[in-house]
C-alpha positions in Angstrom: 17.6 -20.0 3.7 15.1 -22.7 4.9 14.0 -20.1 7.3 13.5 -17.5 4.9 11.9 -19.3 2.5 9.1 -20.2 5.4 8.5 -17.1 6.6 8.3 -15.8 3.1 5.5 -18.8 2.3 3.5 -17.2 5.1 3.2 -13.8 3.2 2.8 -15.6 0.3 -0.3 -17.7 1.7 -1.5 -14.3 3.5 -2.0 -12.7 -0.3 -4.0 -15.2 -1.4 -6.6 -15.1 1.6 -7.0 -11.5 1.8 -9.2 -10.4 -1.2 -7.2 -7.2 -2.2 -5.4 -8.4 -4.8 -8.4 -10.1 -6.6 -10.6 -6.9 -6.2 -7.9 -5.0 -7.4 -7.0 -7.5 -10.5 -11.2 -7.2 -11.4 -11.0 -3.4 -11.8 -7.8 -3.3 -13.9 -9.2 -6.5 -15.5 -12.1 -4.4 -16.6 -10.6 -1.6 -18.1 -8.2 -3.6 -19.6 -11.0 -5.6 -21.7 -12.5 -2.4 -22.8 -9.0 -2.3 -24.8 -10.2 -5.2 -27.0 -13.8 -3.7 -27.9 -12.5 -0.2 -28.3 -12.8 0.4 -32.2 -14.2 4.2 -32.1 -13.4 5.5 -35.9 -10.9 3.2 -36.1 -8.9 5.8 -33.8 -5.2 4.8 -32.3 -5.6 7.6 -29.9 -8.2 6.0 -28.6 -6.6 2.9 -28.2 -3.3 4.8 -26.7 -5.2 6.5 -24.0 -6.9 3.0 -22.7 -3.8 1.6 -22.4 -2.6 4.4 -20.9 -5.4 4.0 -17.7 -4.8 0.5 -18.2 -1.0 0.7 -17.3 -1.6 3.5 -14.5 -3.8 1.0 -12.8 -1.4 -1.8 -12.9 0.7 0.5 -10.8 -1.4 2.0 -8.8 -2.3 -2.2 -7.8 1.0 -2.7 -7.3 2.0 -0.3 -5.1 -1.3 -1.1 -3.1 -0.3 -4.7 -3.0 3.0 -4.2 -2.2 2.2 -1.1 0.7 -0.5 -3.1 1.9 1.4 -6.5 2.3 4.3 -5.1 3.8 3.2 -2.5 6.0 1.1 -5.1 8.2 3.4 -8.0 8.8 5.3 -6.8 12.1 3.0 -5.1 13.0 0.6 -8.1 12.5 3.1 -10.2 14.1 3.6 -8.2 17.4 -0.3 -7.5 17.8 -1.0 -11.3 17.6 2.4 -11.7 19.9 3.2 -14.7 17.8 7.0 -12.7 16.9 8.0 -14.1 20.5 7.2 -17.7 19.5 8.8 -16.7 15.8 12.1 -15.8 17.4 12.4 -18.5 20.3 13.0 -21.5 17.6 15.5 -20.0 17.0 14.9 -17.6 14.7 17.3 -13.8 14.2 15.6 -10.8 13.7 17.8 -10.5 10.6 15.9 -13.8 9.3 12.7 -12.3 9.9 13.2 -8.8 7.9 14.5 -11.3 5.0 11.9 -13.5 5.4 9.0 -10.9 5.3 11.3 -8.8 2.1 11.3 -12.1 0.3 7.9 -12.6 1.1 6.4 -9.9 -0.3 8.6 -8.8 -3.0 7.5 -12.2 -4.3 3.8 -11.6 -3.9 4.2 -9.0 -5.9 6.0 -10.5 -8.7 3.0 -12.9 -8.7 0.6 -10.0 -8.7 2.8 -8.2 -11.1 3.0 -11.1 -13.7 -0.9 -11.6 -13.5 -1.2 -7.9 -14.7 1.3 -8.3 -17.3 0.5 -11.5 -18.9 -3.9 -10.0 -18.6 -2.4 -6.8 -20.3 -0.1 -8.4 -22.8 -2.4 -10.9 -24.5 -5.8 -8.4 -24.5 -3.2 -5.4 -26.1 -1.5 -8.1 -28.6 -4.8 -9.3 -29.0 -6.3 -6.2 -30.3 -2.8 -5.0 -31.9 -1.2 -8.0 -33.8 2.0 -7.2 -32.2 3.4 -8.8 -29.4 7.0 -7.2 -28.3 7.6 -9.9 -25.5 11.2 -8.2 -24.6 9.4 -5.2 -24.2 7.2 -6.4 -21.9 9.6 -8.7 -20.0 11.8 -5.7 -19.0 8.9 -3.6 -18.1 7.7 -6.3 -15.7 11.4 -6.6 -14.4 12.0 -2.4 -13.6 8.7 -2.9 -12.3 9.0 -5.1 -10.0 12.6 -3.9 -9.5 11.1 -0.8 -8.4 8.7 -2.5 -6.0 11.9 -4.0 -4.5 12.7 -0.6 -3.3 9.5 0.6 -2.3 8.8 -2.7 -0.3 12.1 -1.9 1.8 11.0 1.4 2.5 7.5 0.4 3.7 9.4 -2.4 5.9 12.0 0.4 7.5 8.5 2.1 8.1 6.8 -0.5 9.7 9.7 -0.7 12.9 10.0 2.6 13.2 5.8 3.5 13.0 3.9 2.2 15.4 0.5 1.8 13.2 0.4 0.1 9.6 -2.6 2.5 9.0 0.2 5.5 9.3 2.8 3.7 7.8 0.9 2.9 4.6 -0.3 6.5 4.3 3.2 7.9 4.4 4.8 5.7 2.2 2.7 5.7 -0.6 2.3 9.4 -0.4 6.3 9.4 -0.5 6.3 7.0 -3.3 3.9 8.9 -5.7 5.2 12.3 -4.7 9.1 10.5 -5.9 7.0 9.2 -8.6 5.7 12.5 -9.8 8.3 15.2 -8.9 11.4 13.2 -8.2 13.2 13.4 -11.4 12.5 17.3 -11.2 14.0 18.0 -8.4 17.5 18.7 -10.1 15.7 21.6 -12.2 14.0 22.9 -9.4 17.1 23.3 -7.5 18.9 25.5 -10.7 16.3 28.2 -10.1 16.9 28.0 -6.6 18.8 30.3 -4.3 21.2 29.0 -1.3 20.5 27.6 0.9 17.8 26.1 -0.6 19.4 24.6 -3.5 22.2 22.8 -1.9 19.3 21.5 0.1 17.6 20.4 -2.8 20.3 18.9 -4.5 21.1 16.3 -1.6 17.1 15.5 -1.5 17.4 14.7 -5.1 20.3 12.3 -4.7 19.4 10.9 -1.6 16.0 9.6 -2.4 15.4 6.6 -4.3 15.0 7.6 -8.4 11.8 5.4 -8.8 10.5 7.0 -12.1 13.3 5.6 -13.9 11.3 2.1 -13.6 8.6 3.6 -15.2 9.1 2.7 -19.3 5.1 2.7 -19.3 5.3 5.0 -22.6 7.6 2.7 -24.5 4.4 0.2 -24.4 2.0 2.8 -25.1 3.9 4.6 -28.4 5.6 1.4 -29.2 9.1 2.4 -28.5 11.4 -0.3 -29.3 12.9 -1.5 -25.8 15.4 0.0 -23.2 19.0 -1.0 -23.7 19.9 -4.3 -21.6 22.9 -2.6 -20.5 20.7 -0.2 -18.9 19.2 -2.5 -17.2 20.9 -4.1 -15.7 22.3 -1.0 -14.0 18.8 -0.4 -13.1 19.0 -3.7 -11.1 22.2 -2.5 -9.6 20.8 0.3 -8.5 17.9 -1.1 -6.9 20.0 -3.9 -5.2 22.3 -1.6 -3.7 19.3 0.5 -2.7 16.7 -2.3 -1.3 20.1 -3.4 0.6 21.0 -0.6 2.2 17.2 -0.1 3.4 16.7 -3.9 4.5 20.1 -2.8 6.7 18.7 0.3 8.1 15.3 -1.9 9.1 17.0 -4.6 10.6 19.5 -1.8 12.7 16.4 -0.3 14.0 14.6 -3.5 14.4 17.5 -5.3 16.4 17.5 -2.1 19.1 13.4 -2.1 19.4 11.7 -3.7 22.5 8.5 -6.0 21.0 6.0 -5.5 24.1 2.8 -3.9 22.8 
């Protein structure tokens, strides 16, 4: 655990060097403020649709936070050929896929809270209302969520050779789940075989990532989701995150590290 817990600091520290995360926090920042001036006719659907673009870009940061983190650290780490020192101290290949998970699931929890907490206070702010559970378990499926999507980016970055290409993939994966994935099952009823049966195991193979995404129980104020729910959601993205993490380090164990 001491070894994970280091190699997770290093992402950690590598967040707050690099100046994505603060570029991105300014933007949504800015939109977000433009919540508490926003009095046009005294119009909620005015209000709705900001926080609306405010909540979008909260994920679209996140998933560029967590894409960007993760699909650069082996790579990073063979280029700079400082893995070979990494795993002569001694440290298992195992302990450096947990290490860099940890790492930058954590990051963006940090990230993730800093959007929260901005969005929470300004909408509360402007609103009078301030439905903390609500906002706690949208944090938690969010970052939930980001648990997955990190573990698919790091079974990416062993098996592509440039970060550049891993990024582009996975977050083109990610929205396109994002978007169509919970449509999948109706596209497949007015589908003929073979092409449904192949539809239907796409749909429930892939990871179900819109059902993280309670971004319209904040914006209509819907009271929250059901705590059994989610903790089912957290099942779910345990077993999922797991099973990935063991896919990355079953590839990564077999891969030769000369560049």
């Amino acid at each position: 655990m001491n070894i994970i817990s280091a190699l997770s600091g290093v992402v950690l520290k590598e967040l707050y060097r690099r100046k994505d995360f603060y570029v991105l926090f300014v933007l949504t920042a800015v939109i977000t403020l433009a919540l508490a001036f926003v009095n046009f006719f005294h119009d909620s659907n005015i209000v709705r649709h900001i926080k609306e673009i405010c909540l979008v870009l909260i994920w679209i940061s996140a998933l560029v936070v967590a894409i960007g983190t993760t699909a650069r650290q082996i790579p990073a780490e063979r280029e700079q050929r400082t893995i070979f020192p990494l795993l002569a101290k001694p440290v298992t290949r195992g302990q450096v896929i947990l290490g860099k998970f940890a790492g930058c699931w954590l990051a963006c929890g940090l990230a993730l809270a800093v959007f929260y907490f901005f969005f929470g206070v300004v909408s509360g702010s402007k609103d009078g209302e301030w439905p903390l559970s609500l906002y706690l378990q949208a944090f938690w499926l969010h970052w939930l969520m980001l648990a997955i999507v990190v573990a698919v980016v790091l079974l990416g970055s062993v098996v592509f050779t440039a970060p550049s290409s891993n990024a582009t993939i996975c977050f083109i994966v990610v929205i396109g789940i994002l978007l169509l994935g919970g449509h999948l099952n109706k596209v497949a009823l007015q589908s003929t075989e073979p092409l449904r049966t192949i539809i239907y195991v796409i749909y429930f193979l892939i990871p179900h990532l819109e059902w993280y995404d309670i971004r319209d129980f904040i914006t209509y104020g819907h009271s929250r989701v059901g705590w059994g729910d989610c903790v089912l959601a957290t099942l779910y993205a345990a077993a999922y995150a797991g099973s990935l993490l063991w896919a990355t380090w079953m590839v990564f164990r077999r891969k030769s590290l000369n560049v």
